[in-house]
N, C-alpha and C positions, 0 to 999 in steps of 0.2 A: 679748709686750708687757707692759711693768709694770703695776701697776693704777692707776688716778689717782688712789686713794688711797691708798699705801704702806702709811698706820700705821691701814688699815682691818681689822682682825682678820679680818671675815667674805671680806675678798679672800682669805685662804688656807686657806680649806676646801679640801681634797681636791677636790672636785667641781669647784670654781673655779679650781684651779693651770692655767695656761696651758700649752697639750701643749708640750715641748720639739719643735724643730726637731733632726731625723736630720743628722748630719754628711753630707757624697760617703761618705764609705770606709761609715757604719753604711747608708746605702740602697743602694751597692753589696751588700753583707753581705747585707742584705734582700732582695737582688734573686733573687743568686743561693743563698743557702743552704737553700734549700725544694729546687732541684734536685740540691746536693751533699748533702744526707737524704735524698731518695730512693739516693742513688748508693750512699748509705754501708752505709742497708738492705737492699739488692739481694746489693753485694757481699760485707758480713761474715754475711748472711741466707743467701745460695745460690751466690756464686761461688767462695770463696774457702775454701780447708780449714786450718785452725788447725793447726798439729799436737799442741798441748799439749790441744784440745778432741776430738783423736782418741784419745786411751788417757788420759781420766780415770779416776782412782781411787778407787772409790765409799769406803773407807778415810778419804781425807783429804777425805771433804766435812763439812762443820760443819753444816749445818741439817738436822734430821729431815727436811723436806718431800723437800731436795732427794735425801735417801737414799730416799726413798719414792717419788716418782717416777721416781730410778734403777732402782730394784726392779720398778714398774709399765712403765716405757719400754724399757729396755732400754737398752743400752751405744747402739745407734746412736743412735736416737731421740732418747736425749738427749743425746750430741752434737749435732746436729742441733738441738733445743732450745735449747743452749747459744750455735751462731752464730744464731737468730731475733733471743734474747735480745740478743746483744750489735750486732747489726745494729739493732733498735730502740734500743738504750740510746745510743749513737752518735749515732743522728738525733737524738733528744731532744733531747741534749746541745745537737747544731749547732743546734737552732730555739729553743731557750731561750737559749742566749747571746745569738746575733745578736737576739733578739727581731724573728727575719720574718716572723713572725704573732704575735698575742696568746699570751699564754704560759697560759690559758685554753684557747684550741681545740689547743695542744700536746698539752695534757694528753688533752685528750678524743680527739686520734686515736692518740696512745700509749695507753690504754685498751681501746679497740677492736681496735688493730694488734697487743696484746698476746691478744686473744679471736679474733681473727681466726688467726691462727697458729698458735692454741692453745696459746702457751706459759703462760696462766691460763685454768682453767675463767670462764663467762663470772661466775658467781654469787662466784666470788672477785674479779674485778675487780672488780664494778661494787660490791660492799660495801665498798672499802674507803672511800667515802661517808660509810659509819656507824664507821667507826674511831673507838675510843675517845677516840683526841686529835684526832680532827675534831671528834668532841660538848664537849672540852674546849674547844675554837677559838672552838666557838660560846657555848656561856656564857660565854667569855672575854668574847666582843664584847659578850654580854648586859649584863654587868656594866659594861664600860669606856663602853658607852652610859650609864648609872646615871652616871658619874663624869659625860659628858658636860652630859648634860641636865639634871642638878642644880646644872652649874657647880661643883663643888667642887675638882674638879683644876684646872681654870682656875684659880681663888679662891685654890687652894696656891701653885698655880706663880709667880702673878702679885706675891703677897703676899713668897715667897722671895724672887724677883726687886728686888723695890722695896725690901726687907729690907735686902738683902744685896750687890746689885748697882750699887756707886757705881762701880766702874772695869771693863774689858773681863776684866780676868784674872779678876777677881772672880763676873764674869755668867758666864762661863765653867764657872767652880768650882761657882754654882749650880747651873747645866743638869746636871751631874756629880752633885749629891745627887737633885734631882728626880730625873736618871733611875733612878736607885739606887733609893730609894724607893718610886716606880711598879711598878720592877719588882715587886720584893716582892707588888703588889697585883694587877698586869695582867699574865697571861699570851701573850697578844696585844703582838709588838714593833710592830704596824702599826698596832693601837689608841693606842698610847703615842706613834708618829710624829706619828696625826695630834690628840692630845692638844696637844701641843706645841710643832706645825708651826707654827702661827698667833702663839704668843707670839716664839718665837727668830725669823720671818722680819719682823714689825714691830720685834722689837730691831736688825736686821740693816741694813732701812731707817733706822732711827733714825739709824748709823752709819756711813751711806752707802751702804749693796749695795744692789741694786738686781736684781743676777741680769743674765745675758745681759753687753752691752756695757758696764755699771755693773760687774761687780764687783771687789769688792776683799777684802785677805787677811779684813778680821774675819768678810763674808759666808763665804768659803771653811771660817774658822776655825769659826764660830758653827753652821754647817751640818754641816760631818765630824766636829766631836767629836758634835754630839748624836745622828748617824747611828752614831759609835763607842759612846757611850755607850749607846745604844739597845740595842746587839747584846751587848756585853761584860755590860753591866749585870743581861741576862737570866740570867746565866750563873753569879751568885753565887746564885741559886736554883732549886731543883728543880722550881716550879712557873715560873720565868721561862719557860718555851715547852714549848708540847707535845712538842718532840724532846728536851726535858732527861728530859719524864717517859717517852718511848720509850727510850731508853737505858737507862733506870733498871727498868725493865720488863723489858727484853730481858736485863740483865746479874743481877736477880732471878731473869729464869725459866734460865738457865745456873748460878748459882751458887746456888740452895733457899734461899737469903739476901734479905733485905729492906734495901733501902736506905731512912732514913729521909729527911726532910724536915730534920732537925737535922742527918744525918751529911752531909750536902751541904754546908749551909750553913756549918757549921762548917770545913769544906773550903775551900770556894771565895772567903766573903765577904771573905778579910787579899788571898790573891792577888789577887781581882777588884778591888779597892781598890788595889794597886800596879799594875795594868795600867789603869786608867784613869787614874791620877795620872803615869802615865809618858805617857800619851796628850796628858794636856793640856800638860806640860813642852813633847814633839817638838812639837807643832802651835803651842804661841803663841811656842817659841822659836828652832827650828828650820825647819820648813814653812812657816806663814804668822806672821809676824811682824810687829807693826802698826806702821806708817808714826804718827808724833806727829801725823798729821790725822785717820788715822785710828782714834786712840785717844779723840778726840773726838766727842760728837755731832753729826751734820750737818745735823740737823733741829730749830729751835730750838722748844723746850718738848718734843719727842719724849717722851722719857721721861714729863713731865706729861698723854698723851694715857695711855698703860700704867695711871697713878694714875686718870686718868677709866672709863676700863677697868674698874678695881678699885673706884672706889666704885659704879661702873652695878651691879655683881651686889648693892648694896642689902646689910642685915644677914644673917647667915648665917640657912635655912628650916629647918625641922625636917626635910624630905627632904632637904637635905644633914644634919642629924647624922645622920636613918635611915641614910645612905649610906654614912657613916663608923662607925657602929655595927657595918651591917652586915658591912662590907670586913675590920675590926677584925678580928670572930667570925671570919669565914673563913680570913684569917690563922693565926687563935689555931688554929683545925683542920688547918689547913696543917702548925702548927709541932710539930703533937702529936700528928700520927699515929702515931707508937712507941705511943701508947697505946690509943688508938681503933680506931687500924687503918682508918679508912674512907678511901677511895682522892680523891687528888685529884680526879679527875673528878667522882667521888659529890659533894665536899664544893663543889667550883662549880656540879653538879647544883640542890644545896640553896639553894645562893647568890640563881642566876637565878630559881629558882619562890618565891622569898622577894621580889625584887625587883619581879617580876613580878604578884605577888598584886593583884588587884581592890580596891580599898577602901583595904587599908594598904600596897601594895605603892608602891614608890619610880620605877619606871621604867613607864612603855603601853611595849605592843608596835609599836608605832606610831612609838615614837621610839627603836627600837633598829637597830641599822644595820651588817646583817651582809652584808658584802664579796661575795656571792655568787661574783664572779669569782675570788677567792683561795680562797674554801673549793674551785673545781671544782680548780682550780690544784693545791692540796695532794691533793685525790684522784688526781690524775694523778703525782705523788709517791710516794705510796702504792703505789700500782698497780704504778709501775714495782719500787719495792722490793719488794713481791710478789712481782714475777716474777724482780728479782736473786734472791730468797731460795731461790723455787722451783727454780730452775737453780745455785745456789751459784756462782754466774757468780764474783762478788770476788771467793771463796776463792781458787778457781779460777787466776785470775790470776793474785793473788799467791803462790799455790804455784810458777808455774810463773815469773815473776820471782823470788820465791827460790833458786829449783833454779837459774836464771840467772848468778845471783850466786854460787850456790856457799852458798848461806845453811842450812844443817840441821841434824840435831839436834847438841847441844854449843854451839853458836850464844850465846855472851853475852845476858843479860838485856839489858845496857845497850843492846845493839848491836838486838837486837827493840823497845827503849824508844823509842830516836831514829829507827826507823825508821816506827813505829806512827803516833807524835805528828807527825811531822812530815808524814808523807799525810794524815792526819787534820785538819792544819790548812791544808796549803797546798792542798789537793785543793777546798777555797772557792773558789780562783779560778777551778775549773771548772765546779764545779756550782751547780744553782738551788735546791736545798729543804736546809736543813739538816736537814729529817726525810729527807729521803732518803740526805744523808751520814751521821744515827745508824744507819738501815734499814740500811747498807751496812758502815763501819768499826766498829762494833762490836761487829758478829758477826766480824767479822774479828778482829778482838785479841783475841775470844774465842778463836776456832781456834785462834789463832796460839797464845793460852797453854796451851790443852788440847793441841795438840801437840810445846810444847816441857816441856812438867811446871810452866810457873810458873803461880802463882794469876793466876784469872780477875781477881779486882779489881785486881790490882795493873799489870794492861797496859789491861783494859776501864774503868777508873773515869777513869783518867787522860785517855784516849782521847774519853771522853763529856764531862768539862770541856772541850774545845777546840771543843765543837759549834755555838758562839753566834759564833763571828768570822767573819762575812757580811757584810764591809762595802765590802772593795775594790771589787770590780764593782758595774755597776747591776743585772746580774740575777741576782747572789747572795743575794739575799735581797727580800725586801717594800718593806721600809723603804728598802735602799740602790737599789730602783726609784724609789719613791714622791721619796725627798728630791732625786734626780737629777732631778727632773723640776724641779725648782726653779730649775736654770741657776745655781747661784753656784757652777760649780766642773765644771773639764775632768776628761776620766777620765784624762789623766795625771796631774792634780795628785789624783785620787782614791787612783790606782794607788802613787802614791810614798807616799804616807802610808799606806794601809791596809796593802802589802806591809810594810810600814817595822816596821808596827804587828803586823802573823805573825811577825817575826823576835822581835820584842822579846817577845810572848808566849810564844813558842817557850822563849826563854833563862829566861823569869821561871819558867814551868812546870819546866825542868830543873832550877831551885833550887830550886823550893816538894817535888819529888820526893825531889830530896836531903836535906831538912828537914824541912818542915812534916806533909808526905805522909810522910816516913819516919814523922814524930812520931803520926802519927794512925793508924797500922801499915794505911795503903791501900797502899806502897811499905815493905815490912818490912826490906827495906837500903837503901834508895836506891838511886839510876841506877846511880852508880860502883862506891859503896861508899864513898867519899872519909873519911865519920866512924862 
């Protein structure tokens, strides 16, 4: 139901977003996908014998653990191991797409199902709780509460907006630097949602949408870029999501090499910039296209409620400059770790007990607002990547899809390039945690390059840029949950644009590799070789 008052900010708090209604086909889905997960675990668990999972080859696995529990298992066992693994991984899968239960108590019986089986000792499961980018997670939230409660990213946003936004394409353009910008600051894509949630859905109403039986393109429009923006936008930085800095980790501890905070950035911010500028082209000119009513406000003075808005937050408080002082500083540690060397995590460590401080600190604990049900969410993430790791289950796979194909050694760079990048990006529309697709493909590109002789960076770096495009589905990510729940837009019209928007990525990435990536010797010939 709308709320009766559209262009009331505080109707679209998170807490306050009205549950969508389940289509027939997703409560069908619901109904029955709890009993085709059990079926799937039974059968890829204990009925069913792989043959590719019967003469693995301790040789071609890529992760130490899983050569170590080869060693300690033994050739059956971890066969055996290998279908539990992939009989949970399976269920997972079916109960997180359909979302037929909370994709919270998913996680937490893939946790146990993974202790129970014993395919993870229990003290490995249950820590991965304290993973280093869950502690990132959470001073993320620490901090984007700071932004919250001081008003200052509202103050920015709203200020841009009233700035700069006299026509649709224009407010459009804005939402596109905010999100940019944010990122830089917010590690957290769900913090920056719901940042943001409440200004773009009263612009929305302002212009007619309404969500549900009201809407129309600008809603659809105003809603999937800033849900694209969201995800893309993370992606031009090393600290935009904890699974930038798990890639970046994993492809350190593989290649004795450090990736910096500037070698990223310098990477990815020209591409990430033509992938959203391509985004907003398809969607205002292509996808949803505004009707000349709907280039209009439909709520008169709308816009003038936005300016009451902005003058309520009063002149700017010395806890909002502390806020922006302090975001600043952490930035400025962010962008200079080549020198410092203190590790992300550390430097939003320093961030939140600064924010936090008694007396001069800028945020109570009290009004900071950490998702609990996302954070069990990413451990059940976690966990599962754990036990992929522990079973080298992907490698695995995909050796045996390559052997399939006929794929081995002598095998074309280009031919490993398009194949890497493109499971790496379209493989979103299957899974739910982009950490769990770094946990998974890029240890993969790593294999993949340590067994065909090319450099680790030049298949694994490329591989780890595609990790933020979570937007098609609604349970590909946080955000493309959270903004669906909004009702201004069916998952086909999600589905046509997001896929729309993996292809266009796909092709921008195979030029930036021939180019840009050549020029920055992460791709020392490019894909082809073309120049």
């Amino acid at each position: 139901m709308p709320p009766s008052d559209p262009l009331d900010m505080r109707n679209y708090r998170i807490d306050r977003l009205p549950k969508r209604e389940k289509t027939s086909l997703e409560r069908w889905l619901a109904l029955i996908t709890p009993f085709a997960a059990v079926g799937a675990f039974v059968c890829f668990g204990y009925l069913v014998r792989l043959p590719f999972l019967q003469s693995i080859d301790v040789t071609q696995l890529v992760s130490n653990s899983a050569k170590n529990a080869f060693q300690k298992l033994g050739p059956e066992a971890f066969a055996r191991s290998n279908h539990l693994m992939l009989g949970i991984f399976v269920a997972g899968i079916l109960l997180w797409a359909t979302d037929a239960i909370p994709n919270y108590l998913t996680s937490l019986i893939l946790i146990v199902a993974l202790v129970l089986t014993k395919v993870l000792p229990e003290k490995e499961a249950y820590a991965q709780l304290g993973h280093e980018v869950m502690w990132l997670n959470i001073m993320s939230f620490v901090l984007a509460s700071m932004l919250v409660s001081t008003g200052v990213a509202k103050r920015f946003a709203l200020w841009f907006i009233l700035r700069f936004g006299r026509k649709p394409s224009y407010i459009f353009l804005s939402f596109l630097v905010i999100n940019l910008l944010l990122s830089a600051l917010v590690s957290a894509t769900t913090a920056k949602a719901a940042i943001l949630l409440p200004i773009f859905m009263v612009i929305a109403a302002i212009y007619g949408a309404r969500g549900g039986k009201n809407r129309n393109n600008f809603g659809r429009s105003i809603v999937l870029q800033n849900l694209f923006q969201n995800c893309v936008g993370a992606g031009a930085f090393m600290t935009g999501s904890a699974a930038n800095l798990l890639a970046v980790a994993i492809i350190s501890g593989a290649t004795g090499e450090k990736i910096f905070y500037a070698d990223w950035l310098v990477a990815m911010l020209p591409v990430t910039l033509v992938i959203l500028l391509a985004g907003f082209v398809l969607a205002t000119k292509v996808f949803f296209p505004l009707s000349p009513e709907e280039r209009r406000p439909q709520v008169a003075g709308g816009m003038e409620r936005l300016r009451e808005e902005y003058r309520s937050l009063g002149p700017v408080t010395g806890r909002e400059v502390r806020a922006v002082i302090l975001l600043t500083a952490i930035l400025g540690m962010w962008a200079t770790d080549r020198f410092h060397g203190i590790s992300a995590t550390a430097v939003a460590f320093l961030g939140g007990i600064v924010a936090l401080l008694p007396g001069i600190g800028i945020v109570k604990w009290n009004d900071v607002d950490i998702p609990w049900h996302l954070m069990l969410f990413s451990a059940g993430a976690y966990a599962l990547g754990a036990g992929l790791a522990v079973t080298d289950l992907p490698s695995i796979l995909v050796n045996a899809f390559f052997d399939h194909l006929g794929v081995r050694e002598g095998t074309p760079y280009w031919l490993l390039y398009l194949l890497l990048t493109s499971v790496m990006l379209f493989s979103a529309l299957l899974f739910q945690s982009k950490t769990m697709r770094a946990m998974i493909f890029v240890p993969l590109a790593i294999g993949t390059a340590s067994r065909f002789g090319y450099p680790i960076v030049s298949l694994a770096l490329p591989v780890a840029f595609l990790i933020e495009h979570v937007y098609v589905l609604p349970f590909n990510s946080k955000p493309a949950l959270l903004l669906y729940e909004t009702d201004h837009y069916s998952l086909g019209e999600a589905f046509r644009f997001g896929f729309t928007m993996l292809v266009v990525t796909w092709i921008v990435t195979l030029i930036a590799s021939e180019t840009w990536f050549r020029f920055l010797g992460i791709t020392p010939h490019g894909v082809f070789g073309f120049f």
